[in-house]
N, C-alpha and C positions, 0 to 999 in steps of 0.2 A: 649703861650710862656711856655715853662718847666722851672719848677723849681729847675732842677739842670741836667746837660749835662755829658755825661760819652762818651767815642771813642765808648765801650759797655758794655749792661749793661746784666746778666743774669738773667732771671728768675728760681730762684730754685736753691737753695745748696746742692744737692743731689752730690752723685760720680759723676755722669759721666759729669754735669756741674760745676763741681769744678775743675774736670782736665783741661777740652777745655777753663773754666777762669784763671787757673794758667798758661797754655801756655801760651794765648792771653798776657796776662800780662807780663810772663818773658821773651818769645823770639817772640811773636809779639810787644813789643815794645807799647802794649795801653795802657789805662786808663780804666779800667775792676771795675766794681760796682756788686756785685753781691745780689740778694734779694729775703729771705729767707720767707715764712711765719711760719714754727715752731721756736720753739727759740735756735738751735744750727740748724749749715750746719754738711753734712754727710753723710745723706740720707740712705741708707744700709750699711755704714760703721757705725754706731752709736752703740754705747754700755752704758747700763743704770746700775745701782744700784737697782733693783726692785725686786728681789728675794729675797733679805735679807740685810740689811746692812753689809759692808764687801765683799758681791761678786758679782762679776762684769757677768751682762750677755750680749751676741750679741744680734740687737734685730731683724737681719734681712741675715745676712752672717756669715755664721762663717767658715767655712775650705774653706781653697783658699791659692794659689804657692806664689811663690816669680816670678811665670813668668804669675801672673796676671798684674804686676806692672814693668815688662820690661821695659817699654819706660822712669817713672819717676825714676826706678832705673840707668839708662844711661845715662837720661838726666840733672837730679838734682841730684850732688853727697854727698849733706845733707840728702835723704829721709831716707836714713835706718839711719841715727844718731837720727833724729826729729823723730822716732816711725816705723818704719817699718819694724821690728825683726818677725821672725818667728821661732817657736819651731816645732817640728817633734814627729810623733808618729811610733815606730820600725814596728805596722800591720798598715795598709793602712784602710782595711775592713777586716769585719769578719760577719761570719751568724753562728748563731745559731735558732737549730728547737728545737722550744717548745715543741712539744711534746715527743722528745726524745734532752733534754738539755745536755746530755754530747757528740753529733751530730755536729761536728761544722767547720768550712772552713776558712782561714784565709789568704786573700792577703797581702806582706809584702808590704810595701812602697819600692818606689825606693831606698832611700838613705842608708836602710837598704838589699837591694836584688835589686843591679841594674843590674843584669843580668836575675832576673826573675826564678830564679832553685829555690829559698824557698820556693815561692808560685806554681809553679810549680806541687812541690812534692807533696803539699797540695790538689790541683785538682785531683792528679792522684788515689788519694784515692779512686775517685770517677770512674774516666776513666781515663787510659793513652793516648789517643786522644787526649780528651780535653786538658787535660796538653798540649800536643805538640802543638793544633792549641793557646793556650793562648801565649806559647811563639815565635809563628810566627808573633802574634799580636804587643806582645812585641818589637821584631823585625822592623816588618812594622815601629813602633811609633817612638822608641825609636835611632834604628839603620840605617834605610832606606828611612826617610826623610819627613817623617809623620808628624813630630812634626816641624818640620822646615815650611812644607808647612801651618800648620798651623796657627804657629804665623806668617806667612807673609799674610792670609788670613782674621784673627782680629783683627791688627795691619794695615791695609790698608786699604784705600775706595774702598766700595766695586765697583768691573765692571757693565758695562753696562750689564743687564740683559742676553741678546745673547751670553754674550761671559763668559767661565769659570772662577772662581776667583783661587787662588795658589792652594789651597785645593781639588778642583773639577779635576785641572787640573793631581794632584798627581794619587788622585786615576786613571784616563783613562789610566794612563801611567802603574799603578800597574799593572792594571786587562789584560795589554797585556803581561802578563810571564804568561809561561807554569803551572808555581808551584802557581800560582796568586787563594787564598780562596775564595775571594771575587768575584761577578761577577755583571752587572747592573740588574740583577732580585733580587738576594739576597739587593741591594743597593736601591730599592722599594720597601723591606716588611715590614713590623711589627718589633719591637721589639721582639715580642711574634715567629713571623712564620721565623725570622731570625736566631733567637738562636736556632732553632728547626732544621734550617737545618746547621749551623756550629757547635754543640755543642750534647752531646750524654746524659751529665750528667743533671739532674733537679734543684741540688742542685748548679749546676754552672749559669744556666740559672736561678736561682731564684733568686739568691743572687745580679747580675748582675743588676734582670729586677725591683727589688725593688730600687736598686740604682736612675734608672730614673725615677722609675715613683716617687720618694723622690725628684729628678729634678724638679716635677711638669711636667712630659711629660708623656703622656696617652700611655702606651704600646701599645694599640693596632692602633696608626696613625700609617700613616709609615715612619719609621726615619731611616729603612735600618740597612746596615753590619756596615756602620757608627759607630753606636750606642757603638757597641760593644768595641770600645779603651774608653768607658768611666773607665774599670778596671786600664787602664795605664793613664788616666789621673786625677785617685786617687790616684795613688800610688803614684802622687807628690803632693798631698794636704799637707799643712801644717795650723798650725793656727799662729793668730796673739799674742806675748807677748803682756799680759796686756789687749786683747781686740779688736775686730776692728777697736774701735777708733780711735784709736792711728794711724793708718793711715788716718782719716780724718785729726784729729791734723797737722798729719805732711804735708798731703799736706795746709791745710789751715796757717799753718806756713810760708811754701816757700812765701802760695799767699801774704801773707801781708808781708813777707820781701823786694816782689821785689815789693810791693807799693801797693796790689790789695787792697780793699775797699768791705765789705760788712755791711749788714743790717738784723739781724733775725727781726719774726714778723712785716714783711713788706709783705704783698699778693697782690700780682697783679692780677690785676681785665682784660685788655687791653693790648695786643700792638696797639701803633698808628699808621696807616698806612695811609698813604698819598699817592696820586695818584700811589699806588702801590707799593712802597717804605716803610717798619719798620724806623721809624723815631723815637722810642722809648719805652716806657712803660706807663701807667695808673694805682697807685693803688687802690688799692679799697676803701681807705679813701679820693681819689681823686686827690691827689700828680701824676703830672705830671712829669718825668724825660728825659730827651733826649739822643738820642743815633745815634751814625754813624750804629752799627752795634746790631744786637740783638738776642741771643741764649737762646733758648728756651731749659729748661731741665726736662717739664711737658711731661706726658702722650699723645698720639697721641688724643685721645679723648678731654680733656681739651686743646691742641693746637687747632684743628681746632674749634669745636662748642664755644669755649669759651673766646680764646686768639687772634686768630683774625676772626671768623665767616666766615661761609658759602659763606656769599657774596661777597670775597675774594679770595674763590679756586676754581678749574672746580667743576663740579657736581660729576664727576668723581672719583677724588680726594676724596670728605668728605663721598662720597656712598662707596667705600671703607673703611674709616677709620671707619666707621660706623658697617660697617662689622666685624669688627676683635671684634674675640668671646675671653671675658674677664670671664669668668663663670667657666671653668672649674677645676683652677689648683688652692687650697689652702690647705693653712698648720696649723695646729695646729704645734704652735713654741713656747714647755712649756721652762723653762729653771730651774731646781730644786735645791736649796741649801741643800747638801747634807754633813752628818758628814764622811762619805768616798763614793770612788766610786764603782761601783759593781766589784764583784768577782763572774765570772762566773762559773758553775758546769763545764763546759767545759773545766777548766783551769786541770782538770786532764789527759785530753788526754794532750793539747797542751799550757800549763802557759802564751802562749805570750800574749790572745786571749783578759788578761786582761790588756795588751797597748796596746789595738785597736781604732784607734780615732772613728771609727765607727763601730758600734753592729747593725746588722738586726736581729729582736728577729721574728722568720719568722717561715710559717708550711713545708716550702722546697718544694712548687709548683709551679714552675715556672705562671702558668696562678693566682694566687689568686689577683696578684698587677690589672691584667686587668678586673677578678671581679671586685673589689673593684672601679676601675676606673667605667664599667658600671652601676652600682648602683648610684654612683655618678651622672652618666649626666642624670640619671631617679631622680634625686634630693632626692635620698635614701641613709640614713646613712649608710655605712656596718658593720653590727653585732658586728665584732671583727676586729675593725683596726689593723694592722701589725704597729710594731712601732721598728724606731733604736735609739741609746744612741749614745752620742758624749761628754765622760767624761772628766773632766781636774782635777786634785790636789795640792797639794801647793809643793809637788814634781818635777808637769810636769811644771807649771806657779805658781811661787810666787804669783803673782799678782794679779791672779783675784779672788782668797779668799782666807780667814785667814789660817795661818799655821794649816796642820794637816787635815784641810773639803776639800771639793768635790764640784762644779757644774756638773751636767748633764742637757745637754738640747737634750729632745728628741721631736721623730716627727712622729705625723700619720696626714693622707690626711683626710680632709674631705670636708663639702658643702660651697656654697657663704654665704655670711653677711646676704643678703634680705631673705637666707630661714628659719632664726629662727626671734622671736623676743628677744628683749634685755632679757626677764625676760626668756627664752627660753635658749640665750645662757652662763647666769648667771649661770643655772644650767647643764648645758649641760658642763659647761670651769669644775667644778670641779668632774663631772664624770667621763669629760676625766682624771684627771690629777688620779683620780683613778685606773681608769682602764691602766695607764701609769705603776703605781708604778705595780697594778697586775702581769702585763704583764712581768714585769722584775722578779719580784721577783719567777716564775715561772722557770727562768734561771741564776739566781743572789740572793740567797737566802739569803744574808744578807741587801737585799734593801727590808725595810718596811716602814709604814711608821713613825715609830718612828726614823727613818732615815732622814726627812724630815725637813731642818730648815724652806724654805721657797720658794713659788714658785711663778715664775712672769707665769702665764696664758695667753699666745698672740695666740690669736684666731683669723680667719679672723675678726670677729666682733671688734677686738680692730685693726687690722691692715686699714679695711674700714676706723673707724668710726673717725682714725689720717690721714692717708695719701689720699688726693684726689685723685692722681694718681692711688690707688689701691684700687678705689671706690667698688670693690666687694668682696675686702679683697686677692685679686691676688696677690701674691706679685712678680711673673712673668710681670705683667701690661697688658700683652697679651698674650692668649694661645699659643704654641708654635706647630709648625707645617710645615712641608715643606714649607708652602705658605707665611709664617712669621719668618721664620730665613735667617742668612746668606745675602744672595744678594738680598734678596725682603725685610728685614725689615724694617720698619712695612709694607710698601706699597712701589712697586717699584718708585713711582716717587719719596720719601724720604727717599730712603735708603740711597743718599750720600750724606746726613746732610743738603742740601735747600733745601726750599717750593719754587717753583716753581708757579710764582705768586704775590710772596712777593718777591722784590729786598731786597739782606740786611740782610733778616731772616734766623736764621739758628737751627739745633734742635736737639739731641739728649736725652739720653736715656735708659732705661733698655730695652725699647721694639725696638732699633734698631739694625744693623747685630750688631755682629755673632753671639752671644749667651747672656743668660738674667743674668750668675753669676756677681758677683761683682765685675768687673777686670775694667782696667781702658779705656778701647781699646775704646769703644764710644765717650769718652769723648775727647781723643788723637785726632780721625778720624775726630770727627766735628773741630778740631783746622785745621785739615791736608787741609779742606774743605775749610776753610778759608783761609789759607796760600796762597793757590790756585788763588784762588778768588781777594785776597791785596796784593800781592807778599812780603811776610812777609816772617823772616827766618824760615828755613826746617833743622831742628838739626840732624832729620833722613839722608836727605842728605852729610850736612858737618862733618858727622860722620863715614860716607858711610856702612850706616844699609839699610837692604832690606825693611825693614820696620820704 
């Protein structure tokens, strides 16, 4: 007998099970229990106090749209009252080469150059080509339906693996005009051998290929022509006032307005399943709970080996899940409390370069990010990580520290958790954060570190050693790769949110489609799964949104 009955209950207060439990609760109509084992819900939306008292750092996302949050912006018309504000930066990106620091390239954001001529002009420094294929890009994204097909591809469950999703379908329809850049060879290469054949300049193709592989995605897989609108889909980054938080706040506001019920420091140990059937939770203190229905918001790993075992799925199923390579993509995510933010030597050619929400402090080689990748999966540190800055002041954000200072959180790639030991990565977090401050100050000459109030160090080693989910310090949770994004993630039989096997169960995630950033589209989809499933209301429908 359970000790206490919910319609459903979630495992895990992370995003993207805080969304599919705020729906379930506000417009499916249930009783939605959600249980947390750290002691605040959040998950990548979380922002801490750890760099110094007084400023606020992200401790897992930080730049992200206002159309990551589409659906709860439409559908709950409190979310941008209860926390959901965003502030803008006039450059989008920026590169600067260290060896030659007053060398520098500057994408503007959209809201500031939403026709794409500022940045543009910027390129053509380099090549007038390039300029013109960036604003065909532009174009394609912006103006011809790109971005449309998009959001109705991670806003949707995804299709049946045979058949195309909105996204896939855009591009076949592009690549059939004459004037069409893009083709299906180019749409199979590398990041690396793609930019090489669209793109004339290095300095465009570097600044670009450090973006992704900052993504945590290995330039040299192949992610295709794709890749390349990730410039246009910087240029609408914005960050969160106040914090990321402040969007968990507010969706965990709505949840308990409209009656939702959670538990931090509650870890489940089980789902209970009965002749096949999720019949509800087990924690690990032994507290039995019931449930009609049960969403899973753990890692594909901890879902099957752990939450309801092997003896539960095809062989098929957990040999797969088993499969998906968790080792490669992690980050050094320092975040510095600083007495200002940097002024670059660069701001002589071009002043703007110091509102840039993001600095790649880079050597201008398009191939160095896919070094630095191969050293990695040989389990080798690379010499001199490339590292970018993502400033904020009490100018740009009151809020997230005292009037007058600075946060920067910056970021270089480096190895899994397992490959140092603790005494290992002790001193290993404050070399790097050395070799951070170096690295800047090399292009920013007033950042030393008598500049330095205080720095919170999140290194795979402190990401492992909190979050299960990201037991190798991934904060992706699975490597990313044609085989694992979009319409197969994690694994085709769970890409559109049930286990198959389990009536009842349902799951999502950072590791399911369309992509691993912080947006709320997982969380949505697994609700849409369900609606499906309980003929529950569809807000997207009686709205009449494509997605």
């Amino acid at each position: 007998m359970a000790d206490e009955k919910f319609d459903v209950v979630v495992i895990g207060g992370g995003s993207k099970a805080l969304v599919a439990a705020l729906y379930l609760q506000a417009y499916g109509g249930m009783n939605v229990c959600v249980f947390e084992r750290m002691h605040e819900l959040g998950g990548s939306w979380c922002s801490l106090e750890r760099l110094a008292p007084g400023f606020i750092g992200d401790t897992h996302s930080s730049t992200m749209s206002d159309w990551y949050f589409l659906p709860l912006l439409y559908d709950f018309p409190k979310f941008e009252e209860y926390g959901a504000k965003f502030f803008g930066y006039k450059v989008g990106l920026a590169q600067v080469i260290k060896d030659d620091p007053e060398n520098s390239l500057l994408i503007y954001s959209y809201f500031d150059d939403p026709t794409g001529e500022k940045s543009a002009k910027e390129i053509a420094r380099y090549s007038e080509r390039d300029a013109e294929t960036f604003l065909k890009f532009d174009d394609m994204h912006f103006r011809e339906g790109r971005r449309e097909a998009l959001l109705e591809t991670i806003f949707n469950l995804a299709p049946p693996p045979d058949q195309p999703d909105p996204l896939e379908r855009w591009y076949r329809e592009y690549m059939k005009r004459k004037d069409a850049i893009l083709d299906p060879q180019i749409m199979m290469m590398s990041m690396i051998d793609s930019g090489r054949a669209l793109f004339e300049s290095v300095e465009y193709r570097a600044l670009m290929t450090s973006i992704i592989a900052r993504m945590d995605i290995n330039p040299m897989k192949p992610m295709g022509g794709g890749a390349w609108f990730i410039a246009q889909g910087r240029r609408e980054n914005n960050r969160v006032v106040g914090g990321t938080h402040n969007i968990a706040h507010a969706v965990i506001r709505l949840f308990v307005e409209n009656g939702g019920k959670f538990y931090t420091r509650k870890e489940v140990d089980k789902i209970i399943i009965e002749n096949g059937t999720a019949k509800g939770i087990r924690l690990v203190d032994g507290t039995e709970v019931g449930a009609k229905i049960v969403v899973s918001g753990q890692d594909p790993y901890q879902l099957a080996f752990r939450l309801i075992g092997k003896e539960h799925l095809e062989r098929k199923v957990w040999m797969k899940v088993g499969a998906l390579d968790r080792s490669e993509n992690m980050i050094n995510w320092y975040t510095f409390a600083l007495h200002d933010i940097p002024h670059y030597r660069a701001a002589s050619r071009n002043p703007d370069i110091d509102t840039a929400q993001w600095v790649h402090i880079a050597n201008g080689d398009d191939a160095e990010m896919a070094k630095e990748a191969c050293l990695r999966y040989a389990g080798i540190e690379p010499p001199c990580p490339q590292v970018r800055c993502c400033p904020t002041n009490s100018d740009i954000d009151p809020t997230r520290q005292p009037e007058g200072k600075a946060t920067l959180l910056v970021e270089t790639l480096t190895l899994p958790k397992d490959f140092r030991s603790e005494r290992e990565w002790l001193k290993y977090k404050m070399d790097m954060a050395r070799h951070m401050i170096n690295e800047i100050n090399r292009v920013a000459p007033n950042i030393t570190w008598d500049s330095v109030i205080g720095v919170d160090t999140n290194s795979p080693y402190d990401i492992g050693s909190r979050h299960l989910n990201m037991a190798t310090g991934n904060q992706l949770v699975v490597d990313p790769n044609p085989a694992t994004k979009g319409k197969f993630a994690p694994i085709i039989e769970w890409a559109r949110h049930r286990i198959p096997g389990v009536k009842n169960l349902y799951a999502t995630g950072s590791a399911w489609s369309s992509f691993h950033s912080a947006y709320c589209g997982q969380g949505y989809k697994c609700y849409k799964a369900v609606a499906e499933d309980f003929d529950l209301r569809k807000p997207w429908e009686e709205k009449g949104r494509p997605w």
